[in-house]
Each structure stands twice: as C-alpha cells, then as structure tokens.
N, C-alpha and C positions, 0 to 999 in steps of 0.2 A: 384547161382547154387541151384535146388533143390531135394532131393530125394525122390524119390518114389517108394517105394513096392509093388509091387502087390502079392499076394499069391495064388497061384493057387492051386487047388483041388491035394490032394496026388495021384487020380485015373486019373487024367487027362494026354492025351496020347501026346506022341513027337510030334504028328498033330496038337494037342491043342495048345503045347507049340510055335512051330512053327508058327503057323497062328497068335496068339496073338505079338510076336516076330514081325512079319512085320506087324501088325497093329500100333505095336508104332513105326515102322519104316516110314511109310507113312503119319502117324500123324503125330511123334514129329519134322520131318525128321532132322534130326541131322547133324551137318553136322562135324564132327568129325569122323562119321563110315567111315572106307576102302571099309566096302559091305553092299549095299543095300538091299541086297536080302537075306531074312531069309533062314536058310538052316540048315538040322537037322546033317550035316554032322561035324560042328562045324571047317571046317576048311574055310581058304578064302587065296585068294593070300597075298602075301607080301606086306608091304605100299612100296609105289615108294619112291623115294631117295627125290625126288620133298616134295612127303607129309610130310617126315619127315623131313625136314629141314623148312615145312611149321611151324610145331607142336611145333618145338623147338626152334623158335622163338617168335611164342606165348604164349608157354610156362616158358621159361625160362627165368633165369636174365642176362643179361650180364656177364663177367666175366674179366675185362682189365688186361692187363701184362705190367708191365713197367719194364724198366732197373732201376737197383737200385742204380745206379749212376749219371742219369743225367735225368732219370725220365722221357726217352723217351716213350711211346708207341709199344710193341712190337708185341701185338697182340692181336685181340678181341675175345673172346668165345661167343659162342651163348648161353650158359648153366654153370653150374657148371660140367652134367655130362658128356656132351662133351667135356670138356677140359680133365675132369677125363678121356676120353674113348680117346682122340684124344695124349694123353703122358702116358697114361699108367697108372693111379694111382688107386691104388687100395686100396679101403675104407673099414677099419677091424670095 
C-alpha cells in the first residue's frame, strides 16, 4: 500500500476539490470505492451486503470455534469483528 498527499491550495474551491477527487478516481481507479463518481455532496449509497461480505473476507482473519470438549468445529467467522458484531461482544 502506498500513501499519498496531495495538498491543495487553502483558496481552492469544492469544484477544485471535486474535479481533482475524480481525477484520481479515473486514474488510480480503485476498486475498493462504492462510488465512482466524485460528488461535492459527500454522501453515496450504502455498500450492498454482496460488497461487504466481499471486504470482509478480504480483509479479515478468520476466527474458528470449537467445542471445548471434543474439539469439534462449531463455526467459522469471517473476521474477529463479525463475530464480535454477529454475538454481541462488546470491546471496552
């Protein structure tokens, strides 16, 4: 992965910001983004259920559950935070 900054002028306008925005859209074309399309509104639809379990698979490590008795297999996580999210656990 690499990062990059770009610094834009403090006088430069939301059009600026925007057109620059979909030029590294169309450049870099990412394929991580939900919306392709630069927009000054800052809002975009929801990821579909599809992408996020795409992401989370990519992203995440496994997490396996066994009986602790006989060391069966009880269930696989796709993440640490989907297990956390899919039983409730909440991390202080």
């Amino acid at each position: 992965m690499k990062l990059t900054i770009f610094i834009m002028d403090e006088k430069s306008s939301l059009e600026q910001v925007v057109e620059l925005e979909q030029y590294f859209i169309d450049t870099l074309k990412p394929n991580l983004n939900v919306d392709l399309i630069a927009s000054s509104s800052g809002y975009h639809d929801p990821m579909s259920i599809e992408a996020r379990e795409r992401l989370r698979k990519q992203r995440g490590i496994p997490v396996y559950v066994y009986n602790s008795e006989d060391f069966t297999l009880l269930y696989v996580f796709d993440s640490k935070q989907h297990m956390y999210d899919s039983i409730f656990i909440i991390i202080l």
